[in-house]
N, C-alpha and C positions, 0 to 999 in steps of 0.2 A: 506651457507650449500648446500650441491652438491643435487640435488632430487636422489630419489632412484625411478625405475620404474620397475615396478613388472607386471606381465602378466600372468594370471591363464589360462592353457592348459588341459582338462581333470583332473583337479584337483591339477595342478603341477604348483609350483610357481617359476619364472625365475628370480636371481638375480645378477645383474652388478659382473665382476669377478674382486676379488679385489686380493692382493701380498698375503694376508694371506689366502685365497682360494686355491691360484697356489702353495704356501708356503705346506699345507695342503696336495695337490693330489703330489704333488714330495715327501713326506713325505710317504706317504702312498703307492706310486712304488717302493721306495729305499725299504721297512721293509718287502714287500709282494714279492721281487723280490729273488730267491735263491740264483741266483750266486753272489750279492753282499753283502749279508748275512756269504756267504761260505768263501768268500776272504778276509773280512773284519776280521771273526773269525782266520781267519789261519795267518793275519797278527798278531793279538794281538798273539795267542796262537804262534806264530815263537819269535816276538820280548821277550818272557818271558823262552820257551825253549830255544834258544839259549844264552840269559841272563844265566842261570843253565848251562848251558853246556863251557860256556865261563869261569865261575867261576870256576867251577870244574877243566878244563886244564892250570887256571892261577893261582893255590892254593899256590903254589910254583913259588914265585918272582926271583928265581934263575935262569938267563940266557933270560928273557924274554925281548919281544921289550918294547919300554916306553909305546907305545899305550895300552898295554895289562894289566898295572897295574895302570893306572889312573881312576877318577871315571868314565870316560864315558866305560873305556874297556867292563864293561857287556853288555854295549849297540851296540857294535857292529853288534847286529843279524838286525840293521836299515839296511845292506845292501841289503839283502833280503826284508825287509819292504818294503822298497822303489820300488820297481820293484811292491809287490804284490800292495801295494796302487796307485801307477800309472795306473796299469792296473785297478783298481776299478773304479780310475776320469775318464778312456776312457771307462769304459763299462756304465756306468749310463749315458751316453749322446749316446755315437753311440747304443748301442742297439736297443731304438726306432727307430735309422736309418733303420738298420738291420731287424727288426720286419715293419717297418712302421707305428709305433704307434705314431712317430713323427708329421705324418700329423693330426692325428687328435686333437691333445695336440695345436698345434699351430692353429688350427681351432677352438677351444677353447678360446684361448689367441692372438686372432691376431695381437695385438700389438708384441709379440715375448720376448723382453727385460726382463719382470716378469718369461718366465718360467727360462729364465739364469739365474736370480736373484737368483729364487727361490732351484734352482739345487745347489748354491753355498752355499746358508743359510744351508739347508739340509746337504749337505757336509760339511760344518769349523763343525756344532754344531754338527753330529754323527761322523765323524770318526776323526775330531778333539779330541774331549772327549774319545775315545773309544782310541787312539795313543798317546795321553798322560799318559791315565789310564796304559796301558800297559807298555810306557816307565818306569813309576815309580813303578809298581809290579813289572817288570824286573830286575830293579836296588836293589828295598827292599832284593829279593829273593837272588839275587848273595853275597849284601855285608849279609846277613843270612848267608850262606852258606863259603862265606870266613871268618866270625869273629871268625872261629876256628882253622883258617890258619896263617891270618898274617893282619896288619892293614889293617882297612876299613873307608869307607867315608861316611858320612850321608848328609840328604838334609841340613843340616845349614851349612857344610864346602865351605865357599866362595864361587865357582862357580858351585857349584854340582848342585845347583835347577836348575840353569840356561841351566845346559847341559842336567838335565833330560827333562825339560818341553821342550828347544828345540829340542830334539830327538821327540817326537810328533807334535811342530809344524813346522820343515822340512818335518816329511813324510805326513802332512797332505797338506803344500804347494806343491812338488810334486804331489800328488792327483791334487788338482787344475792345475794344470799343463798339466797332462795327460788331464781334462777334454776341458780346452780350444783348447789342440788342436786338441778332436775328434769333438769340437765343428766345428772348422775349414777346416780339412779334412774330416769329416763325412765317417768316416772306420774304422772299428774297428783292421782291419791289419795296415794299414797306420798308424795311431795313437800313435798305441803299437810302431812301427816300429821307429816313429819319438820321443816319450819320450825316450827309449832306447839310443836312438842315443844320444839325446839333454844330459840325465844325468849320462852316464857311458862312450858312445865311444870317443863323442867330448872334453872331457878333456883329453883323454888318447892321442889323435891325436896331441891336440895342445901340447903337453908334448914334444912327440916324434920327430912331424916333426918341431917343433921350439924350440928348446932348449935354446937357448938361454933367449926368451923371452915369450915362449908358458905357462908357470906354472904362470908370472902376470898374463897372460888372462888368463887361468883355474880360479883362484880366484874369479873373477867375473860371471862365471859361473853357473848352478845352485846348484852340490856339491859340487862346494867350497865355494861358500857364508855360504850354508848351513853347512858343516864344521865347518866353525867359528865360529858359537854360538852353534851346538848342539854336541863337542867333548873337551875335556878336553886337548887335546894335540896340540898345533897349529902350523898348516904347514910353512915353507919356504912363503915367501911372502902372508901369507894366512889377507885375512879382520881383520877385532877388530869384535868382536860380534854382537854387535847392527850396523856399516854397514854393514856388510853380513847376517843379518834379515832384510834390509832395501833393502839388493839388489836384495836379493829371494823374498821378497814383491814386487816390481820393476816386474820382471820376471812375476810374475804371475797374475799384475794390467794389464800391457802389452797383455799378453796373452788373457784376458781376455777381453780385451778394440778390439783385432783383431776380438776375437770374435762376439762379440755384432756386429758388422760392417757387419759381413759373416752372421750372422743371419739374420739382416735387410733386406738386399741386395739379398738373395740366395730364390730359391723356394726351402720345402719342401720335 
């Protein structure tokens, strides 16, 4: 059994800082901090208006693309998700950059490794839950809304559950995403600058300037992986679902693995 060593100061009792401690005060900066509260809200209330809004313009299956009338079509509004949840994983790490509040958090935790830890517990279990929740009020809402129109899907129709719940855990890996890499750049422009890049320009690039074979690599990418299990419609050479939730887990183990490294290694 480990000893615990206690130190009474003025009255004040000092105890070894354990993961559910750091677990704890990352919990408590995410719920007290506004702007992640703001973006977090406007992500769920986007992914649910635009679900309404999608339904609404697809009431009538007449003339429409396929994407637009299968079960993920009301889920579309994930494009926008994905941008504001990315910026959420880069603002809950660089922030403290920014403010400075970093240094004292790892003067705290000098080991360093628990506060990353604990940044990612905090992130899968709140905006994981909060981007799920919303993909499937989004989805409830639209097929509501079309079952006055024209056939709808429910969560027991074969791959539906699969595409709702992944539409919450894409934009919740995303999230993770953007956070390793302001772990890594510590900037909150940089960051932004380089998720942007990583999960909307650079599939569009290798599309373009390689055609021939630029759309396999997109696949493996992070919206294309993610594609394949959180869209009802699957691309041209796109993954099977579970590899491309295996290769977005991939991405964001990696990312996360550079991380911890640049934490070790870097002064505050």
């Amino acid at each position: 059994m480990t000893a615990t060593i206690e130190s009474r100061v003025e009255g004040r009792v000092d105890r070894p800082v354990t993961q559910l401690h750091v677990i704890a005060s990352e919990w408590l900066k995410f719920r007290t901090l506004r702007s992640t509260v703001i973006v977090l809200g406007a992500a769920m209330l986007g992914m649910v208006f635009f679900g309404a809004i999608i339904a609404h313009n697809t009431r009538n299956p007449a003339g429409l693309d396929p994407e637009d009338v299968v079960a993920s079509g009301p889920l579309q509004g994930y494009y926008l998700g994905q941008l504001l949840i990315a910026a959420l994983g880069v603002l809950v790490v660089s922030g403290e950059y920014s403010t400075g509040m970093i240094r004292a958090t790892l003067a705290a935790v000098p080991r360093r490794q628990p506060v990353l830890i604990a940044k990612v517990v905090v992130f899968v279990a709140v905006v994981g839950s909060a981007m799920i929740a919303a993909s499937v009020v989004a989805f409830l809402v639209a097929q509501a809304f079309l079952s006055g129109y024209r056939p709808t899907y429910s969560l027991a129709d074969g791959s539906t559950l699969r595409v709702v719940i992944g539409t919450g855990v894409y934009l919740t890996l995303v999230g993770l995403l953007g956070s390793a890499l302001a772990w890594i750049i510590r900037s909150t422009p940089g960051a932004l600058v380089a998720v942007v890049g990583l999960i909307l320009i650079l599939p569009v690039l290798f599309e373009l300037v390689l055609p021939s074979w630029g759309t396999r690599i997109a696949a493996y990418l992070p919206t294309g992986a993610g594609a394949s299990f959180s869209t009802s419609l699957p691309m041209p050479h796109a993954l099977s679902p579970w590899v491309g939730l295996g290769v977005m887990a991939l991405w964001v183990v990696v990312g996360l693995a550079v991380a911890s490294v640049v934490l070790r290694r870097r002064d505050a």
